[in-house]
N, C-alpha and C positions, 0 to 999 in steps of 0.2 A: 631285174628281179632274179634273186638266185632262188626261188623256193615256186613249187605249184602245187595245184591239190588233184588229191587222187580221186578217182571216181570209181567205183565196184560197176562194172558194165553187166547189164542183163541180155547175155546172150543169148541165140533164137533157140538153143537144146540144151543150155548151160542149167546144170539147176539150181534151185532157191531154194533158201534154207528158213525155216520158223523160229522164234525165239529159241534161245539157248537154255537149258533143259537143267535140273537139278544142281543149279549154282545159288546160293541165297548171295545176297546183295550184289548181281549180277550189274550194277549202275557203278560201283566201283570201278569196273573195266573202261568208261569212258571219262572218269574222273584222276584216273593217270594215278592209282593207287593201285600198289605190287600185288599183284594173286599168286606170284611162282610158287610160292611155299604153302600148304592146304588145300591147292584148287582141287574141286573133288575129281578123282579118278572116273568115275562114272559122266562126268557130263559129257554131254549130247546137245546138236544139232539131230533135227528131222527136216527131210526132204516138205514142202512146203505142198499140201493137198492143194492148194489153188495151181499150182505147175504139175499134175500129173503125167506129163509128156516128156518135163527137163529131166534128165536123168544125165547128162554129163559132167561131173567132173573136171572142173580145170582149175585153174594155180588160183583165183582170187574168187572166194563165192558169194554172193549176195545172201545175206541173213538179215533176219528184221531186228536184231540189236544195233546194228551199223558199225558194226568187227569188222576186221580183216582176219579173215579163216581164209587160211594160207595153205597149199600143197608142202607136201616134202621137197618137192623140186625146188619150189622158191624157196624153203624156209634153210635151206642147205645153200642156194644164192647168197640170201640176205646173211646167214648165217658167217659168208669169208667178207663180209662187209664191217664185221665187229661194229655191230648199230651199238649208239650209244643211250641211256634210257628205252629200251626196250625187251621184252622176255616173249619165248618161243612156250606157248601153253597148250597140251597135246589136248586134243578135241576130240571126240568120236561123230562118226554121220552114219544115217543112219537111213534106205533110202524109203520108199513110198510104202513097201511091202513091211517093215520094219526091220528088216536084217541089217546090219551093220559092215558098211562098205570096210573091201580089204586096204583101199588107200588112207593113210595116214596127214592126217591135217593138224591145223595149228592156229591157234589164236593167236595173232600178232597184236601183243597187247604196250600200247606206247604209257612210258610213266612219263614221270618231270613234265607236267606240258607247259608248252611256252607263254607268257604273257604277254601277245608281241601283236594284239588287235591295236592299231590307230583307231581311236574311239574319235576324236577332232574327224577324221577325213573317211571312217567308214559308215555308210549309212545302216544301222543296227535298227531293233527292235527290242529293249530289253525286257528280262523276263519279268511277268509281275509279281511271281509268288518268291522269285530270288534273284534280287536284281546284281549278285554276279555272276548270273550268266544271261548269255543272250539269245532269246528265242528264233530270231529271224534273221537276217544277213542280206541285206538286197544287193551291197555294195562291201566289196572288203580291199582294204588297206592295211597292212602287215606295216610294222616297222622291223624290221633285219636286224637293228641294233640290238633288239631286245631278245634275240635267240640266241640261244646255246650255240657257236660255231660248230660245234665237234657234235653235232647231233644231226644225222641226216634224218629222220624222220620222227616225228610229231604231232600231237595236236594242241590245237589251241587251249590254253585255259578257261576262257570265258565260253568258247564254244566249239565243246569238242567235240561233236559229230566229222566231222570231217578231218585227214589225214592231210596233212603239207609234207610233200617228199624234196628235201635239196633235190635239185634240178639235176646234178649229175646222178646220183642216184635214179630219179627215173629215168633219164636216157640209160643207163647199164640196162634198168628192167626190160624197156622198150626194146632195146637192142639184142637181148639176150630171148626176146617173145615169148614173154610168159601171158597169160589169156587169162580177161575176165579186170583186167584194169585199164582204166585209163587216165590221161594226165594233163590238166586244163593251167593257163596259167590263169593267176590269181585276177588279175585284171580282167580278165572274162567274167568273174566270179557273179553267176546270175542271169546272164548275158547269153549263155548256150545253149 
C-alpha cells in the first residue's frame, strides 16, 4: 500500500484548539472546495478552555474542525514538496489569555479529494441524511487506482475527515521530526 492516514496526536503539553472562529461556511474546508481567495483575514483558532495547562505549540495542532493547522516550520517543508491540490491558508491562534500567539500557522487545506473508498471491501456506515458520504468507517480499503498519482496528500471524497499522506511523504515528515502527527497504515484502520 503506497498511501497511510495521518493522525493529529494529542500531546501531554501540546495545546488544543476550539472551533475555527469567523469563517462562514467553514464545512467547505473539509469538502475540498478552494478558500485561497476571500478567506477572512481575521480568522482564528482559540486555545481550547477544556486544556488550560496545553500551551505548547508544535508543527500539527489538534482543533475541533479536524484541519491540519500547520507551523511555519512544516508549512515551508511541505511547501519544497510542490503538493499538488492543496493551499497554505494563514490562521491566527490565539491563546487561553486571549492574546494572539507570535507564531504563524496555517490551514492545510486539501482540494480535489479522491474518490478511491472500495465500497465492495470496506466495511462503512452510510450517512442517513446524505448518503454520499459515510458516517462511520470500521474497515477501509482504498483502491490506488483511483487516485491522482501526482498528489501526495488528500482526502477522501465520501469521507473526508481524515488525511491519506503517500507513504513517502510521510516518512520525509517523520524523518525530518516535525511533532503533533502521526501515521498509521490503512489496514490498521480501526484497529489502533
Amino acid at each position: 500500500m503506497n498511501y497511510v492516514y495521518g493522525e493529529v496526536e494529542y500531546g501531554a503539553r501540546s495545546c488544543v484548539l476550539g472551533p475555527l472562529q469567523d469563517v462562514d461556511d467553514d464545512y467547505e474546508l473539509l469538502r475540498g472546495i478552494s478558500r485561497i481567495n476571500g478567506f477572512p483575514e481575521d480568522a482564528y483558532f482559540r486555545m481550547s478552555e477544556n486544556f488550560p495547562r496545553n500551551l505548547q505549540l508544535v508543527d500539527v495542532l489538534v482543533n475541533g474542525n479536524m484541519l491540519l493547522v500547520i507551523s511555519e516550520r512544516l508549512k515551508e517543508f511541505l511547501r519544497e514538496e510542490n503538493l499538488k491540490n492543496n493551499e497554505f491558508i494563514p490562521v491566527r491562534i490565539f491563546n487561553h489569555k486571549g492574546r494572539e500567539t507570535k507564531e504563524h500557522y496555517y490551514i492545510l487545506h486539501q482540494t480535489e479529494l479522491q474518490d478511491c473508498i472500495d465500497l465492495s471491501k470496506s466495511q462503512v456506515k452510510i450517512n442517513n441524511i446524505n448518503p454520499e458520504f459515510i458516517s462511520r468507517v470500521m474497515n477501509l480499503v482504498i483502491d490506488e487506482s483511483r487516485i491522482d498519482p501526482d498528489v501526495l496528500l488528500f482526502r477522501m471524497k465520501r469521507h473526508p475527515t481524515i488525511p491519506l499522506f503517500r507513504r513517502d511523504l510521510a516518512e520525509r515528515i517523520q524523518s525530518a521530526g516535525f511533532i503533533g502527527i502521526s501515521f498509521h497504515e490503512i489496514e490498521n484502520w480501526g484497529r489502533e
